[in-house]
BAPABA-17267 format. One record per residue (C-alpha): residue number from 1; residue in three letters; x, y, z. Coordinates in steps of 0.001 Angstrom, whole numbers, padded with zeros to 6 digits. Layout:
! BAPABA-17267
+-----+-----+---------+---------+---------+
:   k :   r :       X :       Y :       Z :
+-----+-----+---------+---------+---------+
: NUM : ALA :       X :       Y :       Z :
...
+-----+-----+---------+---------+---------+
This chain:
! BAPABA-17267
+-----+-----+---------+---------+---------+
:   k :   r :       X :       Y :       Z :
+-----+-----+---------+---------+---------+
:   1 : UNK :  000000 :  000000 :  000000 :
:   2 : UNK :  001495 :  003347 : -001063 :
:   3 : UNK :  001627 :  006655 :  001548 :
:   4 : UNK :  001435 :  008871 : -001331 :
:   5 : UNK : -000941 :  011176 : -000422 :
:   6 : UNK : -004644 :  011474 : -002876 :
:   7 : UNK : -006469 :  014655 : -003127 :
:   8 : UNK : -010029 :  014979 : -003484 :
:   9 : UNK : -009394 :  017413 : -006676 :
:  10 : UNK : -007204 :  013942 : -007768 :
:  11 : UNK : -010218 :  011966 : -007446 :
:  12 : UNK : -012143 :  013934 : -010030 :
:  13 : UNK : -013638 :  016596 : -007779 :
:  14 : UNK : -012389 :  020532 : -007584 :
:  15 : UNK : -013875 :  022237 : -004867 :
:  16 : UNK : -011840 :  025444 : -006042 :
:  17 : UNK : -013294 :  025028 : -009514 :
:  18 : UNK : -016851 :  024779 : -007391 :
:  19 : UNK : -016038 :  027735 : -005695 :
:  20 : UNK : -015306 :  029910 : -008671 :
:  21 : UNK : -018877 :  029063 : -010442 :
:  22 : UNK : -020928 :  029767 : -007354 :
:  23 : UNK : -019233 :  033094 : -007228 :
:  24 : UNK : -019821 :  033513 : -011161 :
:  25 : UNK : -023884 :  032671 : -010934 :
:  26 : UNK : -024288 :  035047 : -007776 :
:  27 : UNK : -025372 :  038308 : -010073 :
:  28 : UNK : -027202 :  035826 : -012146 :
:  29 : UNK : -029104 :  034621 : -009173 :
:  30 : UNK : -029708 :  037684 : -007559 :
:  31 : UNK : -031444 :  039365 : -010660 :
:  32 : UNK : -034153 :  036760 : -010422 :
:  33 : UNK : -035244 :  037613 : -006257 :
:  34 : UNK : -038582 :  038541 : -005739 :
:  35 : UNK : -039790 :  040709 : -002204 :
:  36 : UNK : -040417 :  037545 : -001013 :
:  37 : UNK : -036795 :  036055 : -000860 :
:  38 : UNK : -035341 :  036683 :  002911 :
:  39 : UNK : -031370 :  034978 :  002062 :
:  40 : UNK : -028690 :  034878 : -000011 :
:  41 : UNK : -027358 :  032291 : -001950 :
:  42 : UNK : -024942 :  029945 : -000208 :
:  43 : UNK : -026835 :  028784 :  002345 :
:  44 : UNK : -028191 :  025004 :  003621 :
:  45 : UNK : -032081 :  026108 :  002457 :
:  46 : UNK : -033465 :  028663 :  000362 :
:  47 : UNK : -036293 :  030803 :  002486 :
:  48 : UNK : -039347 :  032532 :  001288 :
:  49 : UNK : -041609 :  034005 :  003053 :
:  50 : UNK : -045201 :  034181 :  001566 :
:  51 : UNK : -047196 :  036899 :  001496 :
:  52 : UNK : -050817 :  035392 :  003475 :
:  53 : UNK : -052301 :  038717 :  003199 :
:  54 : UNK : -052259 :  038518 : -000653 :
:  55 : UNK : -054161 :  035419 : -000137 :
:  56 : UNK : -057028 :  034605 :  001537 :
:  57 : UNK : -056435 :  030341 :  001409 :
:  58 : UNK : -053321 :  029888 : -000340 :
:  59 : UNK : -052557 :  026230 : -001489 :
:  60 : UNK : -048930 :  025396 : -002235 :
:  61 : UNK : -048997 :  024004 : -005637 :
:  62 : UNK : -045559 :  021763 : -007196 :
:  63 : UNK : -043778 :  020326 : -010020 :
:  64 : UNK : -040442 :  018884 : -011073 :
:  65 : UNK : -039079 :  018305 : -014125 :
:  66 : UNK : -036195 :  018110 : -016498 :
:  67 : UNK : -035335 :  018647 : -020084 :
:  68 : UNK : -034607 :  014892 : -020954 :
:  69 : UNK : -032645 :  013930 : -024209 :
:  70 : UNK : -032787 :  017623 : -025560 :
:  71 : UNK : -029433 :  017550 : -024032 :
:  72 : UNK : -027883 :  015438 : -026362 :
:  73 : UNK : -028499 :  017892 : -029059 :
:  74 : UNK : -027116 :  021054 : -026556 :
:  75 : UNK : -023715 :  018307 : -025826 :
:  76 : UNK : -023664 :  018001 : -030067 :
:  77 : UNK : -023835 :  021864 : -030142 :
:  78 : UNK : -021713 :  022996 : -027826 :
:  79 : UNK : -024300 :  025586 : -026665 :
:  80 : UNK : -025641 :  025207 : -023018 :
:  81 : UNK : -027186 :  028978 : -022479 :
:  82 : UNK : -030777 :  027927 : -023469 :
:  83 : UNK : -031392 :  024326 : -021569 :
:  84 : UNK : -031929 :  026494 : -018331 :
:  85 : UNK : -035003 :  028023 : -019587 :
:  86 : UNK : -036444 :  024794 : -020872 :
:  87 : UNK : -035903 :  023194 : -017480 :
:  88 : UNK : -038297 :  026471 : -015922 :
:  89 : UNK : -040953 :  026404 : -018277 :
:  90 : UNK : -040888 :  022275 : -018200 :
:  91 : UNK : -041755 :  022684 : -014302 :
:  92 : UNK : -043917 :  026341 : -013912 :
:  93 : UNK : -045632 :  025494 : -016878 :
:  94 : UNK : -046871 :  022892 : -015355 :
:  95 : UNK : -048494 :  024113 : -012235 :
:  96 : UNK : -050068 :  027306 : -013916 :
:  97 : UNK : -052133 :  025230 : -015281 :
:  98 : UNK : -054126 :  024723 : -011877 :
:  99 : UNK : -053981 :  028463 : -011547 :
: 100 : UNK : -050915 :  029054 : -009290 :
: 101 : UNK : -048792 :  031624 : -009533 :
: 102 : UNK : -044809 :  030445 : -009507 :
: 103 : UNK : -043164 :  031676 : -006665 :
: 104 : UNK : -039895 :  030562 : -006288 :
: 105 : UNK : -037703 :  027364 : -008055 :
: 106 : UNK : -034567 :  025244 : -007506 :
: 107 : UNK : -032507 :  023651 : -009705 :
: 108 : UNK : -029694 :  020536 : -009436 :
: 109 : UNK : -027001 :  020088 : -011833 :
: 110 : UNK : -025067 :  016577 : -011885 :
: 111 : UNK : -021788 :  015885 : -013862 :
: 112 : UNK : -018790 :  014071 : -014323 :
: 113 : UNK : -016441 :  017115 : -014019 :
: 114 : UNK : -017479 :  020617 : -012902 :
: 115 : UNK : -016701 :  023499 : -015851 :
: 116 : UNK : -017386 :  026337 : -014098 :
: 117 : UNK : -017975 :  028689 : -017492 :
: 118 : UNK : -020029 :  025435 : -019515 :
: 119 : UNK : -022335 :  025506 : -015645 :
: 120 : UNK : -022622 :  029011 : -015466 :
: 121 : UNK : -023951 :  029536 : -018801 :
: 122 : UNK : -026532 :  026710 : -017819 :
: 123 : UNK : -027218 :  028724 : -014763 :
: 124 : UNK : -028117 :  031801 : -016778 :
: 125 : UNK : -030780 :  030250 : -018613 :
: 126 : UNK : -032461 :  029022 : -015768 :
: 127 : UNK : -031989 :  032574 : -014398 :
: 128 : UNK : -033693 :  033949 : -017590 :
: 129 : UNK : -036262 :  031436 : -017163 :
: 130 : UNK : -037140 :  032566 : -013753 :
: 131 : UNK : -037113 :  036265 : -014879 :
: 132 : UNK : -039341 :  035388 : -017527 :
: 133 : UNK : -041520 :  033349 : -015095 :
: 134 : UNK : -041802 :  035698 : -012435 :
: 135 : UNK : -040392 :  033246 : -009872 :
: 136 : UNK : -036929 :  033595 : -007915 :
: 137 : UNK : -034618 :  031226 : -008386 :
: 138 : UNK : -033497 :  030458 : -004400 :
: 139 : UNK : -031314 :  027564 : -004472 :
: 140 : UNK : -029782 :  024641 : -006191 :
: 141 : UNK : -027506 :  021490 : -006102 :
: 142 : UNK : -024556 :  021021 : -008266 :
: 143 : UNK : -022818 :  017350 : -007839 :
: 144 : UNK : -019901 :  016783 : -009331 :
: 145 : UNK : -019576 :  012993 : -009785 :
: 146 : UNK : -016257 :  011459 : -011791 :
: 147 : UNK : -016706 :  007909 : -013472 :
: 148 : UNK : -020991 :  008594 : -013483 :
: 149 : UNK : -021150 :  010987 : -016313 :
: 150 : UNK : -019543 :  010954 : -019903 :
: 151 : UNK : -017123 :  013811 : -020423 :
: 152 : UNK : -018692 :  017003 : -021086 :
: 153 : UNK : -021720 :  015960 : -020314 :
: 154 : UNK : -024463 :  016359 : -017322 :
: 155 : UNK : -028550 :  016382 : -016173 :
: 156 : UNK : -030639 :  018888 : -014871 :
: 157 : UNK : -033562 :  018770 : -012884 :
: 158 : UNK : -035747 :  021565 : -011485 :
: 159 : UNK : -038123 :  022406 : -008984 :
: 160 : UNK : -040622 :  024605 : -008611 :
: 161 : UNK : -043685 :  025909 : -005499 :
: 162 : UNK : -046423 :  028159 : -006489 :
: 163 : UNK : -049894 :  028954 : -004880 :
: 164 : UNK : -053227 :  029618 : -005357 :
: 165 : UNK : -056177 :  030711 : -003872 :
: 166 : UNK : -058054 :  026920 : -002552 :
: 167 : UNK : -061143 :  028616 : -004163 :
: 168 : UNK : -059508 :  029635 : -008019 :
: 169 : UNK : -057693 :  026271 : -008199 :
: 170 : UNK : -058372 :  024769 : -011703 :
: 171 : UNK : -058868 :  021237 : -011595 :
: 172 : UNK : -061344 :  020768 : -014606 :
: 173 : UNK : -064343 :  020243 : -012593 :
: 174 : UNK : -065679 :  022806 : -014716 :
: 175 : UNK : -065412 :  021729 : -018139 :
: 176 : UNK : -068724 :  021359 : -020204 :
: 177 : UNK : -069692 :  019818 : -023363 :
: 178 : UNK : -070045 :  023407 : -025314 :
: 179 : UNK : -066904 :  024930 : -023970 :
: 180 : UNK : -064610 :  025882 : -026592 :
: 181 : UNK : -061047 :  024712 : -026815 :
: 182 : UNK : -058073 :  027292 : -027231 :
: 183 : UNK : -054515 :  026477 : -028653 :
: 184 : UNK : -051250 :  028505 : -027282 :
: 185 : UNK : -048415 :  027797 : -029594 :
: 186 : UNK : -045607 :  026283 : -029017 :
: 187 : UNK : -042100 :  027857 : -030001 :
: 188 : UNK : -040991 :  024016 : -031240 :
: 189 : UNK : -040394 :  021098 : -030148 :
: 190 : UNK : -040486 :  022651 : -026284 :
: 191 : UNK : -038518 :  019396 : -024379 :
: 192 : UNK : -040710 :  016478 : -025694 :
: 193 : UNK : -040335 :  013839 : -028501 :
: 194 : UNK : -036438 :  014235 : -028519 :
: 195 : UNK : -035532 :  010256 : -028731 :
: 196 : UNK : -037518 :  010376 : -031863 :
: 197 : UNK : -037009 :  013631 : -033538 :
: 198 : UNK : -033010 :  012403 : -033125 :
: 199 : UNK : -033507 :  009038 : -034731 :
: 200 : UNK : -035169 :  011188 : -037849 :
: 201 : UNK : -033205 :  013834 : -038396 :
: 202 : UNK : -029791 :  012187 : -037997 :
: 203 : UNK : -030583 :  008640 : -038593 :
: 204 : UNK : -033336 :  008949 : -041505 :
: 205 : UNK : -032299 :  012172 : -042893 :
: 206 : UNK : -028677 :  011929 : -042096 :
: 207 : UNK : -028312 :  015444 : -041212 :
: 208 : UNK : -025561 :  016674 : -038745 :
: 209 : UNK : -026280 :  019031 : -035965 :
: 210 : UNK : -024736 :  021918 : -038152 :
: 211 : UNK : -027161 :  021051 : -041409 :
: 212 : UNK : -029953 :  023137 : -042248 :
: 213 : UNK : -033099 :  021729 : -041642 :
: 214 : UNK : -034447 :  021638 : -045109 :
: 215 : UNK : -037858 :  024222 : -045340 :
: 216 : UNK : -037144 :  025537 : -042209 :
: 217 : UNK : -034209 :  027949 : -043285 :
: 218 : UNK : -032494 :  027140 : -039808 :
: 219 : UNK : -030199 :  024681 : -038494 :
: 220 : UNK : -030652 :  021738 : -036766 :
: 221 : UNK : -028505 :  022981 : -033788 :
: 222 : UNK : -030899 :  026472 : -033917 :
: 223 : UNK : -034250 :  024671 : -034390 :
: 224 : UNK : -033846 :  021919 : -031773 :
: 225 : UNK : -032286 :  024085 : -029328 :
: 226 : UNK : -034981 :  026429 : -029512 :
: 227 : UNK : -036322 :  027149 : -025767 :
: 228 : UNK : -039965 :  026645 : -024055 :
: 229 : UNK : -042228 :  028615 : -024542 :
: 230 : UNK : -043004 :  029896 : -020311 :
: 231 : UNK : -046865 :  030835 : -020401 :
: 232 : UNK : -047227 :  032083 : -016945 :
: 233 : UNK : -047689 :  036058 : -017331 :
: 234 : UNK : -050221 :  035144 : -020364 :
: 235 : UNK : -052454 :  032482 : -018223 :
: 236 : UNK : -052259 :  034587 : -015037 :
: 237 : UNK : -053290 :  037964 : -016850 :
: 238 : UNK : -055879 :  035589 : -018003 :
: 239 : UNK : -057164 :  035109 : -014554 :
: 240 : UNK : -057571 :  038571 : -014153 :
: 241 : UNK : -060764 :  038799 : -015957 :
: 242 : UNK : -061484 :  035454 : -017094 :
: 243 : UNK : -062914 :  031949 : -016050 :
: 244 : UNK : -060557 :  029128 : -017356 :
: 245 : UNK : -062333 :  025714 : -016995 :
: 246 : UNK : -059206 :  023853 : -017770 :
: 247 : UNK : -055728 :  024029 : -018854 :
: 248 : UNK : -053461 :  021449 : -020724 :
: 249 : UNK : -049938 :  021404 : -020831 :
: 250 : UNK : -048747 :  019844 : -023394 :
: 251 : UNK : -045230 :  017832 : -022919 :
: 252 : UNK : -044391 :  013914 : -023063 :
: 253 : UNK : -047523 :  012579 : -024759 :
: 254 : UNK : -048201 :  015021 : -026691 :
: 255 : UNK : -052034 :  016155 : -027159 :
: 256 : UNK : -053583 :  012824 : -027178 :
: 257 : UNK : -052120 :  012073 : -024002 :
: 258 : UNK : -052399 :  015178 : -022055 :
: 259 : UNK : -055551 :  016944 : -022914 :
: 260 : UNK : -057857 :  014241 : -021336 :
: 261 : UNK : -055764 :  014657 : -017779 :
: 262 : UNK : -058226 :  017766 : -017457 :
: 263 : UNK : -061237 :  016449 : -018490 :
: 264 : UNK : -064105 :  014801 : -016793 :
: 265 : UNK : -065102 :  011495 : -017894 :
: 266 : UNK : -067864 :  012621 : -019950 :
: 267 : UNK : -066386 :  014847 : -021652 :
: 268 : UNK : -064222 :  014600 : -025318 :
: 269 : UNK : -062044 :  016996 : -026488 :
: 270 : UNK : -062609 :  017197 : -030716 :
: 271 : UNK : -060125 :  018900 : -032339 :
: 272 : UNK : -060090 :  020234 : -035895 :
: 273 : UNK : -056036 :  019850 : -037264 :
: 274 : UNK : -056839 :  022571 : -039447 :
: 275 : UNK : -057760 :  025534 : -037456 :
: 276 : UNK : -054058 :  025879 : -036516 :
: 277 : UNK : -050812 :  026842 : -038049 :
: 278 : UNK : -048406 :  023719 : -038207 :
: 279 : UNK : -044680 :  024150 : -038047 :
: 280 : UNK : -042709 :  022807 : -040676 :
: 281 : UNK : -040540 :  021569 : -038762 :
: 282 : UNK : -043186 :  018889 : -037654 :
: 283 : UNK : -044208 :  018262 : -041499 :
: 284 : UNK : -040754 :  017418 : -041818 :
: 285 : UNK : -040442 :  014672 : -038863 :
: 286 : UNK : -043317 :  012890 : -040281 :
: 287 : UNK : -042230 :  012363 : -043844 :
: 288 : UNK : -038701 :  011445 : -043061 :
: 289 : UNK : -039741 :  008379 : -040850 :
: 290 : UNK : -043079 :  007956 : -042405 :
: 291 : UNK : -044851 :  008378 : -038839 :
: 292 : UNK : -048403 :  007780 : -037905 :
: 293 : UNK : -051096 :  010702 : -037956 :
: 294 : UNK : -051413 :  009427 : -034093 :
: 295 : UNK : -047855 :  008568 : -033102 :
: 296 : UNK : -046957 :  012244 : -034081 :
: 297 : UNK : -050070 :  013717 : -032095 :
: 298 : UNK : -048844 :  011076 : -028911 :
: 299 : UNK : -045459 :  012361 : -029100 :
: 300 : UNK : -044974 :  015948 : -030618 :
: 301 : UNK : -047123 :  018789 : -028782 :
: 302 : UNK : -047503 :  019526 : -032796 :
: 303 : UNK : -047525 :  023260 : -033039 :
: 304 : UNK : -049770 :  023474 : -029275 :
: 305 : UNK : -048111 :  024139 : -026235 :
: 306 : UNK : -050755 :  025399 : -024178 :
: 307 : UNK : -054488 :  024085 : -024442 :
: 308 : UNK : -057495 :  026188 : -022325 :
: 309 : UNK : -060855 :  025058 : -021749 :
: 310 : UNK : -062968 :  028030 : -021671 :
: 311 : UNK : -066990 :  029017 : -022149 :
: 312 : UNK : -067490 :  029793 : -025498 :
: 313 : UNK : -069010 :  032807 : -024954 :
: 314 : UNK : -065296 :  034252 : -023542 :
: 315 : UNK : -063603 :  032276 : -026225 :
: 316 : UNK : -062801 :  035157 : -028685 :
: 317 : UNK : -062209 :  037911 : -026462 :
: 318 : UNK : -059439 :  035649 : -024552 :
: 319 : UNK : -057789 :  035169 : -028132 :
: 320 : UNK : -057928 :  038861 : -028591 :
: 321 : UNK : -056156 :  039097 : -025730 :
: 322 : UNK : -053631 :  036506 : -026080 :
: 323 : UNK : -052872 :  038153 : -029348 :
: 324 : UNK : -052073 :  041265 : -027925 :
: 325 : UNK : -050523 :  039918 : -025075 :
: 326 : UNK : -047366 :  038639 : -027957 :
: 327 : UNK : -048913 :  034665 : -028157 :
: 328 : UNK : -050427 :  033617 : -030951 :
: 329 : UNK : -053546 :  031413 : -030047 :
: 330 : UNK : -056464 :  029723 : -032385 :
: 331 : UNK : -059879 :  027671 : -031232 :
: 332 : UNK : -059104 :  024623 : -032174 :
: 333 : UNK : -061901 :  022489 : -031430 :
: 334 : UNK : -064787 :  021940 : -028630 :
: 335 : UNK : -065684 :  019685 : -025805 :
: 336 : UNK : -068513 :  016899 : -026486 :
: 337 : UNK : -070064 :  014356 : -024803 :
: 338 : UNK : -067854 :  011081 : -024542 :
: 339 : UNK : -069591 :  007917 : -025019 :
: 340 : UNK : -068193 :  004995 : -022944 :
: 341 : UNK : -065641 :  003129 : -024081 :
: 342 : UNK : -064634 :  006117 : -026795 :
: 343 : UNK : -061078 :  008225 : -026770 :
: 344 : UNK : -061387 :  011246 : -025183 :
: 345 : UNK : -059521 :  013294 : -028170 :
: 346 : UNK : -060993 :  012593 : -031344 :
: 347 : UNK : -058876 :  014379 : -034346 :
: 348 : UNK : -060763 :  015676 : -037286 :
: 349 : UNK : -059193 :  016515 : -040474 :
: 350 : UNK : -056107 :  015565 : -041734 :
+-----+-----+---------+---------+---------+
């Protein structure tokens, strides 16, 4: 056995190089802090303190997430500035759609050896992602584990608490046959469908990440990388003066999949694949592996990152205001009855 003496830095872990990138995402941090945020970064446990008197029952509403193999194409590119925001909108996303307000998030960041410039530019899109949200970004994990990841690359998970009022909480109790079905669109591909959308475009079409996406005028790199769309300011100004019945985010199953987790029973979401403006980019995944109508609709969110349930007599004032509010939003379909035994998203057209 030898006396020489082993270092943890030896071992695959620099606490100096840990050091420097906590020091380099401070400012970034910072510029996200709400009122509400009563510590700085460094410590054992964010804190928060929530305003009561803004709320007369608030309910704690909470989601995790992370940005799955949409990584791969950020580790092809190079580019890790843009990952960050998916991994916000992938978790407050999902809890606006009970009608919470994000309030504050957390990230963790795991990989085989800590770059302290490659993790702070990760850092700053979930910092943008928080601005963009509203929410402050109070704390995080960042493991640096040697022989567990491949070199150069890493996971990210996230985090996030809202609240709402016990008595404005959208569940979908409300949703009746009548109501009128609006689409939010999506910027892309948002963080879903990326096992298959790789298998296409580098497998089928044999592109590489630098290639331009044929039709689309972009490159693959640009196009896949492009963030999540965060819908919180929309759907909360929303709130203001409207009645949402429902609300559908639409990630990992695309709409097939995740429209009916608002719905009652009864109910049957019909939607008319016309009445909204297709991306290319999705035309282009179909015909290059030949994919099911359904498969794409169960896997892409196909244009749709956002669906609302609303009355129909509120349904074009709400797009009016989603237009001017920078989204661009169609009706794109209507709740009917569901007969037993039937799908509860039937697709009409082609």
């Amino acid at each position: 056995m030898s006396n020489e003496r082993v270092t943890y830095k030896e071992a695959g872990v620099d606490i100096a190089a840990g050091n420097s990138f906590v020091n380099m995402i401070k400012p970034l941090v910072k510029s996200t802090f709400r009122p509400e945020v009563m510590a700085e970064i460094g410590g054992f446990g964010g804190l928060f303190s929530l305003n009561t008197a803004k709320y007369k029952n608030p309910v704690l509403v909470s989601g995790t997430d992370g940005v799955g193999t949409k990584l791969k194409i950020a580790f092809m590119a190079d580019r890790h500035d843009t990952v960050g925001i998916d991994l916000v909108a992938m978790c407050v996303n999902d809890i606006v759609v009970q009608g919470a307000e994000p309030l504050f998030f957390l990230d963790y960041l795991a990989t085989g050896r800590l770059l302290p410039e490659k993790a702070a530019a990760i850092v700053k899109g979930i910092a943008e992602g928080c601005r963009q949200a509203g929410c402050a970004l109070i704390g995080g994990e960042t493991a640096e584990m040697p022989g567990f990841y491949a070199d150069g690359e890493y996971d990210i998970a996230g985090f996030s608490v809202g609240v709402v009022d016990r008595e404005h909480i959208i569940d979908g109790s409300g949703i009746a046959v009548g109501n009128r079905l609006i689409g939010i669109a999506s910027s892309g591909l948002h963080s879903n469908g990326y096992s298959l959308a790789r298998k296409l475009v580098f497998d089928r079409m044999g592109l590489s990440i630098d290639s331009e996406l044929p039709g689309v005028g972009r490159s693959v790199a640009d196009e896949l990388l492009t963030p999540t769309r965060i819908y919180i300011r929309s759907v909360l100004n929303l709130l203001k003066d409207f009645t949402i019945n429902g609300i559908a985010h639409i990630t990992g199953g695309g709409l097939l999949e995740n429209i009916p987790r608002v719905l009652p029973r009864s109910c049957r979401a019909t939607l008319h694949l016309s009445s909204w403006e297709r991306p290319v980019l999705f035309d282009l995944l179909r015909d290059a592996g030949n994919v099911e109508r359904d498969e794409m609709y169960r896997t892409f969110n196909m244009g749709i990152g956002m669906v609302l349930v609303v009355a129909e007599k509120d349904a074009e004032d709400m797009l009016y205001r989603l237009n001017g509010l920078g989204e661009r939003a169609w009706i794109i379909g209507e709740i009917n009855t569901c007969i037993d035994g039937a799908e509860h998203v039937e697709l009409v057209g082609a």
